[in-house]
VOTORKE-185509 format. One record per residue (C-alpha): x, y, z; residue number from 1; residue in three letters. Coordinates in nm, 3 decimals, always signed. Layout:
        x        y        z  num  residuo
        X        Y        Z  NUM      ALA
...
This chain:
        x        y        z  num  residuo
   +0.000   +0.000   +0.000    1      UNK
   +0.116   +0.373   -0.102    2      UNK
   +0.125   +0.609   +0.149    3      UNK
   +0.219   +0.989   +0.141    4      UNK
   +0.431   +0.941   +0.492    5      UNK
   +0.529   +0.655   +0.673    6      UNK
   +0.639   +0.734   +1.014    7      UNK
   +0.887   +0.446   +1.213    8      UNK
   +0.794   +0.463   +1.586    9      UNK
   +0.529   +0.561   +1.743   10      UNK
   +0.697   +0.785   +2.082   11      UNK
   +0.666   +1.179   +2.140   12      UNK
   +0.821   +1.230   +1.788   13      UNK
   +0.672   +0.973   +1.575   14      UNK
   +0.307   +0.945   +1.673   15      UNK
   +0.308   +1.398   +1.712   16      UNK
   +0.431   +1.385   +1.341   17      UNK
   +0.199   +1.143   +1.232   18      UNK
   -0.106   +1.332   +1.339   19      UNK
   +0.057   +1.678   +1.247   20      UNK
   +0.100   +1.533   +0.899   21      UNK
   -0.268   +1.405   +0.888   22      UNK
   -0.360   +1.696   +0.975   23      UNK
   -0.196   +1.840   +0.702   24      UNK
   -0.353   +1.670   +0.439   25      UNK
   -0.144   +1.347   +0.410   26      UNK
   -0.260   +0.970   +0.441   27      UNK
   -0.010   +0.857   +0.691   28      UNK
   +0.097   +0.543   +0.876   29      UNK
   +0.314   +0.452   +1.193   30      UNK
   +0.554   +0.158   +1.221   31      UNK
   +0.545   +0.036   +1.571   32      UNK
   +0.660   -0.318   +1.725   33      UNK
   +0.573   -0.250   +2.105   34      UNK
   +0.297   -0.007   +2.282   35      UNK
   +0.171   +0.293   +2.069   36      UNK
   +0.354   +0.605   +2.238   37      UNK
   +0.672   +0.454   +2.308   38      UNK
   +0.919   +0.479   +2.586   39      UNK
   +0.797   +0.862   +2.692   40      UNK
   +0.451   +0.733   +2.766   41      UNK
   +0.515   +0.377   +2.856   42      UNK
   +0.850   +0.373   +3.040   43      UNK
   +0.959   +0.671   +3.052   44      UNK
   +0.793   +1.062   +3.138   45      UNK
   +0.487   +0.935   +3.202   46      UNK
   +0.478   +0.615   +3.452   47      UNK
   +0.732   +0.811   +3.660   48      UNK
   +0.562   +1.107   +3.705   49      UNK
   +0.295   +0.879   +3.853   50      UNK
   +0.545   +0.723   +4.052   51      UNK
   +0.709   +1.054   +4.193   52      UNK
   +0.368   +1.176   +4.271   53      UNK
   +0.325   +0.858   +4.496   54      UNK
   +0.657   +0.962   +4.681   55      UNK
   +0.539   +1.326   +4.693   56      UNK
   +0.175   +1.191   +4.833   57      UNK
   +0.341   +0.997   +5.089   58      UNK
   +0.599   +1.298   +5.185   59      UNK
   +0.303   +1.505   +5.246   60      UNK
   +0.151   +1.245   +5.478   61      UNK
   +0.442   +1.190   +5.678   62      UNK
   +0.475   +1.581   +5.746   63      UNK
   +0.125   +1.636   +5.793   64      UNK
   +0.146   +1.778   +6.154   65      UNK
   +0.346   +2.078   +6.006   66      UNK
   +0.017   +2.186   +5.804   67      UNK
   -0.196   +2.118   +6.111   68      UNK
   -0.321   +1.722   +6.026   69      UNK
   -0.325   +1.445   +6.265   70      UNK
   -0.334   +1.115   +6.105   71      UNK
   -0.409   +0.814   +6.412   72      UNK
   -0.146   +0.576   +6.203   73      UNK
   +0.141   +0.622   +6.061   74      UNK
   +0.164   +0.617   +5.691   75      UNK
   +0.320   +0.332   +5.458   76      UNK
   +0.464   +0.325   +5.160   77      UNK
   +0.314   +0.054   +4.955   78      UNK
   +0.531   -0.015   +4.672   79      UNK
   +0.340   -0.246   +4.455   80      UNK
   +0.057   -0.032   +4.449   81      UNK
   +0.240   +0.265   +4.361   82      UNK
   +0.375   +0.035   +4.105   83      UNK
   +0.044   -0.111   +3.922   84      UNK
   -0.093   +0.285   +3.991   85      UNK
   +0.194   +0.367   +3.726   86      UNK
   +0.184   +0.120   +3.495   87      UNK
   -0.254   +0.170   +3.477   88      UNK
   -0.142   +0.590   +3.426   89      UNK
   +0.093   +0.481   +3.110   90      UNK
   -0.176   +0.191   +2.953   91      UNK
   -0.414   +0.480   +2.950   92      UNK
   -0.177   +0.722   +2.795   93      UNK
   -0.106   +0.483   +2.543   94      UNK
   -0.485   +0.414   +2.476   95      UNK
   -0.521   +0.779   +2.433   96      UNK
   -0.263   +0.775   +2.156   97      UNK
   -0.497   +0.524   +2.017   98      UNK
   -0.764   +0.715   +1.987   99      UNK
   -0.595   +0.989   +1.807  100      UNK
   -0.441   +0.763   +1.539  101      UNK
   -0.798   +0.668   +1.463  102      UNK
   -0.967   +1.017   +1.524  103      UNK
   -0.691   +1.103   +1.263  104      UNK
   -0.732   +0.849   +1.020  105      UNK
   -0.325   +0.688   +1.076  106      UNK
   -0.312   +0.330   +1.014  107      UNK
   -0.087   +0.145   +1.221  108      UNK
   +0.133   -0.128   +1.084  109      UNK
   +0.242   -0.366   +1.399  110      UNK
   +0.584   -0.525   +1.403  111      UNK
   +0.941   -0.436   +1.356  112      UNK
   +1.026   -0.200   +1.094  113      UNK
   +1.330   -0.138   +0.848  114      UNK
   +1.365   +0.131   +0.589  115      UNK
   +1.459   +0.035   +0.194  116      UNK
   +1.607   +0.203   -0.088  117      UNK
   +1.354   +0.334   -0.323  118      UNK
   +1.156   +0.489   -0.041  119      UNK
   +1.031   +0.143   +0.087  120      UNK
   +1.006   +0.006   +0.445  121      UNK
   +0.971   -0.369   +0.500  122      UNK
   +0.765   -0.471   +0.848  123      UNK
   +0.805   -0.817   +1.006  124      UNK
   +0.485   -0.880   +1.254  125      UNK
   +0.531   -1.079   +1.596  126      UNK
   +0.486   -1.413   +1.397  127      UNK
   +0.774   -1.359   +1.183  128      UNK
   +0.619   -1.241   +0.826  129      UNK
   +0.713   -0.966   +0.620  130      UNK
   +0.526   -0.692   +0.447  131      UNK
   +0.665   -0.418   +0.249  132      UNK
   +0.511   -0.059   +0.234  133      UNK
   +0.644   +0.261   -0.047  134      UNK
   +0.577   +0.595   +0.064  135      UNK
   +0.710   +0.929   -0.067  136      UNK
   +0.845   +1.023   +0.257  137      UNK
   +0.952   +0.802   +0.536  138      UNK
   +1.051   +0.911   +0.899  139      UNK
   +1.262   +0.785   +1.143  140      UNK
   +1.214   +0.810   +1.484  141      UNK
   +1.313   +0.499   +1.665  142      UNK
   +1.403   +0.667   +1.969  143      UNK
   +1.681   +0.502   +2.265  144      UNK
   +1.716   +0.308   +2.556  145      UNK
   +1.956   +0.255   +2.833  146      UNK
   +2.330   +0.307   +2.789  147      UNK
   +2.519   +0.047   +2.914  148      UNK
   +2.884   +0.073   +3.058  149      UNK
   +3.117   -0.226   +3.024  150      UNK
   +3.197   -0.254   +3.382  151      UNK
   +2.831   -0.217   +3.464  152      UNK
   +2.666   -0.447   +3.255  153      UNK
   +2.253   -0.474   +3.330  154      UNK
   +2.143   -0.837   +3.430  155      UNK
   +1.781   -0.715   +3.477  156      UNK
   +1.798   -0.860   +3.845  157      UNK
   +2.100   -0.709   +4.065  158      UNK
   +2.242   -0.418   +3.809  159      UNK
   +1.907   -0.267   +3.624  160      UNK
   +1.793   +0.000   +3.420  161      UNK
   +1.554   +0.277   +3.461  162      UNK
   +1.246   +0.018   +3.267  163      UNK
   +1.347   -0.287   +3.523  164      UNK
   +1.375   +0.003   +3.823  165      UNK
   +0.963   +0.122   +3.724  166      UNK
   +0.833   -0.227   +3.756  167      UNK
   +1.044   -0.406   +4.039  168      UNK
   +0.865   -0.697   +4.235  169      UNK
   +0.991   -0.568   +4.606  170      UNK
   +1.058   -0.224   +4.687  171      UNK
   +1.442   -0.246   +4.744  172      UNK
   +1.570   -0.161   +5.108  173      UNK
   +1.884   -0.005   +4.950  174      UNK
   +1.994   +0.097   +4.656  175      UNK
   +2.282   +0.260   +4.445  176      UNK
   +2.213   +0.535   +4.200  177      UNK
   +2.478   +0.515   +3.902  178      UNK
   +2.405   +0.870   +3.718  179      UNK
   +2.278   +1.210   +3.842  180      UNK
   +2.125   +1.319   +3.541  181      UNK
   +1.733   +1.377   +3.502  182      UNK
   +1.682   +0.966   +3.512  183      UNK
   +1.935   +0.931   +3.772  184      UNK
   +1.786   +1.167   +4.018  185      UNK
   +1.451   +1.132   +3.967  186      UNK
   +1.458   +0.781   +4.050  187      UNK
   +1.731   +0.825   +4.359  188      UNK
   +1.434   +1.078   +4.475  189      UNK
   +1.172   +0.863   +4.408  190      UNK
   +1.329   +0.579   +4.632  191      UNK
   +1.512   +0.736   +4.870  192      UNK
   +1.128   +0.944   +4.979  193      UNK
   +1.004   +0.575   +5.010  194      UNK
   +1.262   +0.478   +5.263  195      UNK
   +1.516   +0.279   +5.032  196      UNK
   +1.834   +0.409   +5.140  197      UNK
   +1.935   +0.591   +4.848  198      UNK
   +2.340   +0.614   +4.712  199      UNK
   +2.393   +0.829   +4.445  200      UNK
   +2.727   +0.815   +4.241  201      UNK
   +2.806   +1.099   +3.975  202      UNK
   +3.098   +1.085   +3.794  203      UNK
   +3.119   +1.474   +3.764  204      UNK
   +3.200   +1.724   +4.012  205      UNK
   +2.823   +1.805   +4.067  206      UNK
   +2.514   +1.635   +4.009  207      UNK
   +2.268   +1.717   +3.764  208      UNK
   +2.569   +1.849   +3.558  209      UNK
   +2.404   +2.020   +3.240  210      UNK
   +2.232   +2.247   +3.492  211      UNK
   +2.391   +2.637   +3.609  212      UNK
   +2.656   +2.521   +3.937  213      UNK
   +2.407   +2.705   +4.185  214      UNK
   +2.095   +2.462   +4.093  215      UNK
   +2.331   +2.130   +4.156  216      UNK
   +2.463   +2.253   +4.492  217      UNK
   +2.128   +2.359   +4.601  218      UNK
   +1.972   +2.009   +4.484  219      UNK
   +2.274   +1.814   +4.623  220      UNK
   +2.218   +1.972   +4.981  221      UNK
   +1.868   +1.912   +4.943  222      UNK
   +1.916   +1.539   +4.884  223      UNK
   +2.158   +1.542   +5.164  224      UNK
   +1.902   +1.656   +5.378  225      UNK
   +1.668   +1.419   +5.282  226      UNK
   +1.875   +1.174   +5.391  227      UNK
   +2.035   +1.043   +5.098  228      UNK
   +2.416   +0.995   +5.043  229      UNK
   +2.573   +1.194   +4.756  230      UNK
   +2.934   +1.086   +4.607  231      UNK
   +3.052   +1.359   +4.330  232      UNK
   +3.347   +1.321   +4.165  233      UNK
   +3.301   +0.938   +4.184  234      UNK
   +3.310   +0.644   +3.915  235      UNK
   +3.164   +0.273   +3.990  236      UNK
   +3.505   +0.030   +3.866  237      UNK
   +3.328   -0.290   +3.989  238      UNK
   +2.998   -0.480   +4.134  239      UNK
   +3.057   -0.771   +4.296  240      UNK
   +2.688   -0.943   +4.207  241      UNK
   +2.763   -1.311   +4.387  242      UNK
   +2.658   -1.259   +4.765  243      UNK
   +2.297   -1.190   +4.831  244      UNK
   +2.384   -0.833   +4.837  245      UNK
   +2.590   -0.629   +4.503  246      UNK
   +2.914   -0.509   +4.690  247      UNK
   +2.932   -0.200   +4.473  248      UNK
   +3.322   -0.076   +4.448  249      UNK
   +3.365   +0.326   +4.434  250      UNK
   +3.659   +0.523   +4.335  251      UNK
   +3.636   +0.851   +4.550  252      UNK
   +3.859   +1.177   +4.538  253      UNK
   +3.929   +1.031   +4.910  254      UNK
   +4.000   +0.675   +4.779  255      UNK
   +3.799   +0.363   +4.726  256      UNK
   +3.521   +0.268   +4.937  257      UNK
   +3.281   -0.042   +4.873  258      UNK
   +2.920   +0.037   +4.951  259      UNK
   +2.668   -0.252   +5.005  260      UNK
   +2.303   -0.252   +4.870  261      UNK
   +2.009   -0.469   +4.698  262      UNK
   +2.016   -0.294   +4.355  263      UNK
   +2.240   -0.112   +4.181  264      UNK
   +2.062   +0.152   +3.902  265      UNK
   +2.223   +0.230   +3.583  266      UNK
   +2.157   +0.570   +3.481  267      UNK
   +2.424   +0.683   +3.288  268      UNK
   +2.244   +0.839   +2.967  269      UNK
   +2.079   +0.650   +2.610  270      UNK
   +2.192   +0.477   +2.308  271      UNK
   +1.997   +0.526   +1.982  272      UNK
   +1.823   +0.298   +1.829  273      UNK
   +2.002   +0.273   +1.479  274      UNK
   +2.091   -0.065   +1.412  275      UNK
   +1.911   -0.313   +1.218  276      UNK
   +1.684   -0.097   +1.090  277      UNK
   +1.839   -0.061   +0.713  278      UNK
   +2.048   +0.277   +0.762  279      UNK
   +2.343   +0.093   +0.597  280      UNK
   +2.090   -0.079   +0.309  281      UNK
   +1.969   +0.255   +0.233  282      UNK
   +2.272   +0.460   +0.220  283      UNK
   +2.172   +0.708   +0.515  284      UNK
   +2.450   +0.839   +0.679  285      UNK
   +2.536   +0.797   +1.049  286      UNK
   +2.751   +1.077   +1.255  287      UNK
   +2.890   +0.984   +1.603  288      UNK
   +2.612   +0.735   +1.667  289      UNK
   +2.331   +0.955   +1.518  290      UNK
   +2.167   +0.991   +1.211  291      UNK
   +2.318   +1.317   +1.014  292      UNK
   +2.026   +1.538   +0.954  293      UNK
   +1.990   +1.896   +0.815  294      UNK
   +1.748   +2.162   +1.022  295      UNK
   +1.533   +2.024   +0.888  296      UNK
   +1.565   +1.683   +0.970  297      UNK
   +1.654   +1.583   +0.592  298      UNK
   +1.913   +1.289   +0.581  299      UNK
   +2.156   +1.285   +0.268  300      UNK
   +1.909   +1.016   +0.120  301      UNK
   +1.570   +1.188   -0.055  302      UNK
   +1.258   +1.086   +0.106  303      UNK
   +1.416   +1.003   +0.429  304      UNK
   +1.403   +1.166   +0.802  305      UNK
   +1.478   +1.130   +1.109  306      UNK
   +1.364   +1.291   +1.430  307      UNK
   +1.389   +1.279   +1.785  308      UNK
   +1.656   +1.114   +2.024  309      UNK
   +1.831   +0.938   +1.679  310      UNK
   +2.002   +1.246   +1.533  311      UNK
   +2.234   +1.493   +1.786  312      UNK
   +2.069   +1.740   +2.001  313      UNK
   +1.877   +1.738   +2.354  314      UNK
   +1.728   +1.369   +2.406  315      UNK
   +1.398   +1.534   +2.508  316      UNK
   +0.990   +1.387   +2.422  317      UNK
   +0.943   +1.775   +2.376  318      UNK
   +1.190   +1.829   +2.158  319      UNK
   +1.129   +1.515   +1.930  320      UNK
   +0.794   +1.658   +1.895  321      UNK
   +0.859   +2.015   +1.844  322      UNK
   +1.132   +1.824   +1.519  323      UNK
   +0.823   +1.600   +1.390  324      UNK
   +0.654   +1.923   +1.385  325      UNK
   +0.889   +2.092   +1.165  326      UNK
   +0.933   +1.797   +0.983  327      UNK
   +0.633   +1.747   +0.827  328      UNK
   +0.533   +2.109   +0.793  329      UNK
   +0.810   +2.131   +0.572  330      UNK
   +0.739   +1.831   +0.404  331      UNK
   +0.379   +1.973   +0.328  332      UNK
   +0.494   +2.329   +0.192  333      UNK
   +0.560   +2.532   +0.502  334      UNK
   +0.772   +2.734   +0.563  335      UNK
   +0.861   +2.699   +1.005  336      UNK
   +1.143   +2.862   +1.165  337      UNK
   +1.412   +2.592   +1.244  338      UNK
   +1.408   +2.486   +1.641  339      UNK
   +1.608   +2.689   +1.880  340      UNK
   +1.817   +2.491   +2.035  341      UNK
   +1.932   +2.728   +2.294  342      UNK
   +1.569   +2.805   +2.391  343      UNK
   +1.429   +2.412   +2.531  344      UNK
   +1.372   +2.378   +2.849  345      UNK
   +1.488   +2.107   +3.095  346      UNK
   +1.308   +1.973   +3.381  347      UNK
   +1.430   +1.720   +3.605  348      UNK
   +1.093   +1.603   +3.829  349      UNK
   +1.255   +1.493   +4.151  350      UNK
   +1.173   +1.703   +4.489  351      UNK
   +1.240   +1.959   +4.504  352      UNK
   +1.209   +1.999   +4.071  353      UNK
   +1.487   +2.166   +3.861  354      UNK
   +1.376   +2.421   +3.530  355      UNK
   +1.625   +2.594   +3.271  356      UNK
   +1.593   +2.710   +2.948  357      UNK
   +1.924   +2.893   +2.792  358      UNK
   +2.264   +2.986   +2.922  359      UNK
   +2.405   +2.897   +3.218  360      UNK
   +2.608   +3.173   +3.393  361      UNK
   +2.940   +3.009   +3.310  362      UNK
   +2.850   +2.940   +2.920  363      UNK
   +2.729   +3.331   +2.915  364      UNK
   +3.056   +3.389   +3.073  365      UNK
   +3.243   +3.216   +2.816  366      UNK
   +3.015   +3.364   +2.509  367      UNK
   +3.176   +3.658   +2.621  368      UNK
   +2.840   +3.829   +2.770  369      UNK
   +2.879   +4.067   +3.039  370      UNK
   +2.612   +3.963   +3.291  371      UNK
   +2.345   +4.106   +3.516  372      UNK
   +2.241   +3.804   +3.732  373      UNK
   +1.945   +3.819   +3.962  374      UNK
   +1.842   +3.552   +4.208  375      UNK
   +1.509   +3.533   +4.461  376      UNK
   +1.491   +3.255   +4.717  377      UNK
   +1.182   +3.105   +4.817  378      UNK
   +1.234   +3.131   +5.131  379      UNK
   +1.101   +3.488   +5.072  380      UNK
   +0.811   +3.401   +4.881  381      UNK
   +0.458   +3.411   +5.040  382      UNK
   +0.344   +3.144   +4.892  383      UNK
   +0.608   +2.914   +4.924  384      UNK
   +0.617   +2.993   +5.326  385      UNK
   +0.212   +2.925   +5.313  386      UNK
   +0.266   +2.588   +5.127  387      UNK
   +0.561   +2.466   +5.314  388      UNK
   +0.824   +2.474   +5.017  389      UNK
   +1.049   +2.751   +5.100  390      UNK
   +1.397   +2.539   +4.945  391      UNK
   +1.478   +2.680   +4.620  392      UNK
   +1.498   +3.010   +4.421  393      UNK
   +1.478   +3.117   +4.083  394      UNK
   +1.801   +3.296   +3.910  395      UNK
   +1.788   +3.507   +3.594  396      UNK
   +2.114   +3.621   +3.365  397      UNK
   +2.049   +3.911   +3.142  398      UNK
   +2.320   +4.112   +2.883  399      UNK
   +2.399   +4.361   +3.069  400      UNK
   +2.438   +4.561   +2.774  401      UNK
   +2.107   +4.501   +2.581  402      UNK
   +1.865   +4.336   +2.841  403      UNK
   +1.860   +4.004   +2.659  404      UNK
   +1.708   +3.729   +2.891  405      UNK
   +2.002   +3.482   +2.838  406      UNK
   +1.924   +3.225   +3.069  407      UNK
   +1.649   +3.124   +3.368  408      UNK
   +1.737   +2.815   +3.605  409      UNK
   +1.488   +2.728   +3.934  410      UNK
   +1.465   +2.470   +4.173  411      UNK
   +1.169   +2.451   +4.386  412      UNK
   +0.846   +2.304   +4.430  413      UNK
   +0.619   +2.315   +4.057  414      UNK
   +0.884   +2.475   +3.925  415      UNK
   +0.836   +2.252   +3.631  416      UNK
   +0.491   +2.431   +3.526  417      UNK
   +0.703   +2.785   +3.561  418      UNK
   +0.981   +2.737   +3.326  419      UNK
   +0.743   +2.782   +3.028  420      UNK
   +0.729   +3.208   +3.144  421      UNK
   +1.098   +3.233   +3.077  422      UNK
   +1.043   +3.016   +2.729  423      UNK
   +0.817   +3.231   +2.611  424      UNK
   +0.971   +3.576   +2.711  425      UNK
   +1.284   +3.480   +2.544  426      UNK
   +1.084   +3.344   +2.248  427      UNK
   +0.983   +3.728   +2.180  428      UNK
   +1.297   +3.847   +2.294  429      UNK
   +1.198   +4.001   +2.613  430      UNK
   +1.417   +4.234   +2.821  431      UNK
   +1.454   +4.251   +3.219  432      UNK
   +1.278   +4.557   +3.252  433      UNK
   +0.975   +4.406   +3.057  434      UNK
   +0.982   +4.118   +3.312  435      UNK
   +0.974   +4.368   +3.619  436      UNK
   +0.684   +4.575   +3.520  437      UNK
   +0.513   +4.221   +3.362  438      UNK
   +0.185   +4.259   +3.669  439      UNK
   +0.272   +3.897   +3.830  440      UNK
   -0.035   +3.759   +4.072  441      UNK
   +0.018   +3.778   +4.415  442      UNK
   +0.057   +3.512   +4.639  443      UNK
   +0.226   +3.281   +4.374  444      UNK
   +0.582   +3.101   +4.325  445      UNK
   +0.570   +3.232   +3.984  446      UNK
   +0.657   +3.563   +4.123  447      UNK
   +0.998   +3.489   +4.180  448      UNK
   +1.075   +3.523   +3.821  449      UNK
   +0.976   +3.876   +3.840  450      UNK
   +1.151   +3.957   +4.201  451      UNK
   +1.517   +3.785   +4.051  452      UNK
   +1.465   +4.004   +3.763  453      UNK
   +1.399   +4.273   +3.955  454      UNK
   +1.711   +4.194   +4.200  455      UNK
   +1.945   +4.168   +3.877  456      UNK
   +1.895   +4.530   +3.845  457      UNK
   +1.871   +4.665   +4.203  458      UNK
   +1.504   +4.689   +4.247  459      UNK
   +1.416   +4.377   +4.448  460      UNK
   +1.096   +4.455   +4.678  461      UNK
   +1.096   +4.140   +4.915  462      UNK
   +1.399   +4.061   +4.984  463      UNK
């Protein structure tokens, strides 16, 4: 069967291309061998935001005398129904894709997929036979999984990754954290507010490294505080899996120490998933582990794409989508703007939550920016005091010389649902002073943005 676009894999960049092309006109079908919305809504953003809002359910219980509660027993954490809570959230998600595909008219073509020359792609169902399919324009969007380490290779039992550490039978009493990246520390978060007795190992000097220096130390002493234990500046060399416990050695900047636990957690970052699916067949070119695209997502074969976390830039659901997007509006006759890749925000869901979007204030630095840098703690925010969430603080960098919004990082409670103000602004190239006189609502956390812009150029109210 012809179609106008075929799209392989159905996650956050395949199945939002799919019904953006429909939408546009085309008669379009999705390749997918496993759930519709892939790993985002089925093992990945999804069934652990259900999960973390467990641990944050649970947190609230066990503090409720602080808001004036008595509870008669003392709250449990009871992992296998936090579990099954999570995996019900993502089956519904993935239902709801469902719906969509057939709202939009998208056929879906079940089994494993692999793209041939002559704009072809040849799917093999579950019971082994083969079907081939033309179309004039065929993504890619195959998306990644866990990256593996050699001396920390995943058994699925002792060492696991982040899908194995969603659907465990026994809620681990300890556990060590390899990676302190959004996975990493979501997870050692997630566990840790449980009562699992949380390690967590970064290789670099602070944890979540992509984010600005101020964010990580403020998250690190929050975890610290928490309870858990924090080793920067640390690398795993071995994991002794024969006992009953994993006797987990650590090279530390004080020497090596061997830590003890149930479960160790790779979370050291994705692979793409490029091979076997006829990139070599078809002549489509493959840089550092990615699939070489143009802004527009064109690979050096005609007809052919690729989206998402298989070609080089920020292994984000929001981001593959905002690139299917583009994609296909091009492909119909558009004309969009090419993504920003300086203006995506990051969010790391753990408590309390991390938000950027732009420069950090050493990469301003080192772009050779002279900064104005702002920052308002919650600790002074009315809101935050009422609600009990006074860690954090928001922190601004403008040019000094133009106003230019250059970067916004937070950490602090719902700080996740803030970070799309500071998108926005710099979007339509907003200055500081536009920010300060910007009427924000009163009591809120979201005006912290406008008291660190404010503070960046000496006209802070509360603080």
């Amino acid at each position: 069967m012809n179609y106008d676009l075929i799209v392989l894999g159905s996650g956050p960049g395949g199945y939002v291309a799919a019904i953006r092309a429909s939408q546009l006109g085309m008669k379009v079908a999705v390749v997918e061998k496993a759930e519709l919305g892939g790993v985002c809504l089925n093992w990945g953003c999804i069934p652990t935001k259900a999960l973390l809002k467990s641990a944050n359910v649970f947190e609230y219980l066990t503090h409720a005398k602080d808001y004036g509660v008595s509870i008669d027993t003392e709250p449990k954490a009871d992992f296998t129904a936090m579990v099954k809570r999570s995996r019900e959230v993502a089956a519904g998600m993935s239902k709801g894709i469902q719906f969509l595909f057939k709202k939009n008219k998208i056929d879906v073509l079940s089994g494993s997929g692999k793209v041939l020359p002559g704009k072809k792609i040849e799917v093999k169902s579950e019971d082994g036979k083969s079907k081939e399919y033309s179309a004039e324009h065929i993504i890619i969007a195959t998306g990644a999984r866990s990256r593996e380490l050699p001396d920390l290779k995943q058994d699925g039992k002792k060492i696991i990754g982040y899908r194995k550490a969603m659907v465990l039978d026994k809620q681990p009493e300890s556990m060590v954290v390899v990676g302190s990246g959004a996975i990493g520390s979501e997870f050692a978060y997630f566990y840790n507010a449980i009562g699992t007795k949380v390690t967590l190992v970064e290789f670099m000097p602070n944890i979540v490294p992509v984010e600005d220096e101020d964010i990580s130390k403020q998250l690190e002493r929050s975890f610290k505080k928490a309870g858990m234990k924090v080793m920067t500046k640390s690398t795993v060399e071995e994991v002794d899996t024969k006992g009953k416990k994993c006797k987990v050695k650590i090279k530390t900047p004080k020497g090596e120490e061997i830590v003890e636990t149930d479960i160790v957690l790779s979370a050291v970052g994705i692979t793409a998933n490029i091979e076997g699916i006829g990139l070599k067949e078809t002549g489509i070119k493959v840089e550092k582990d990615k699939i070489k695209v143009d802004e527009f997502y064109r690979t050096n074969v005609d007809g052919y794409y690729a989206i998402g976390d298989v070609v080089s830039g920020q292994a984000l659901a929001h981001v593959a989508s905002a690139e299917g997007i583009a994609c296909v509006e091009k492909i119909a006759g558009h004309n969009p703007e090419p993504i920003n890749y300086n203006n995506i925000p990051g969010c790391t869901y753990c408590s309390p939550e991390v938000a950027s979007v732009g420069y950090t204030e050493k990469a301003a630095k080192e772009a050779g920016y002279e900064l104005k840098v702002g920052k308002f703690p919650f600790s002074a925010s009315g809101k935050a005091s009422a609600a009990g969430s006074k860690d954090g603080f928001v922190k601004v960098i403008f040019d000094a010389k133009y106003g230019e919004l250059l970067g916004v990082h937070m950490i602090g409670a719902n700080v996740t649902e803030m970070i799309a103000e500071a998108v926005v602004a710099r979007k339509l190239e907003t200055t500081g002073q536009e920010i300060i006189k910007a009427v924000h609502p009163h009591p809120t956390m979201s005006e912290a943005m406008m008291e660190a812009a404010a503070a960046a150029y000496g006209e802070v109210i509360h603080l």
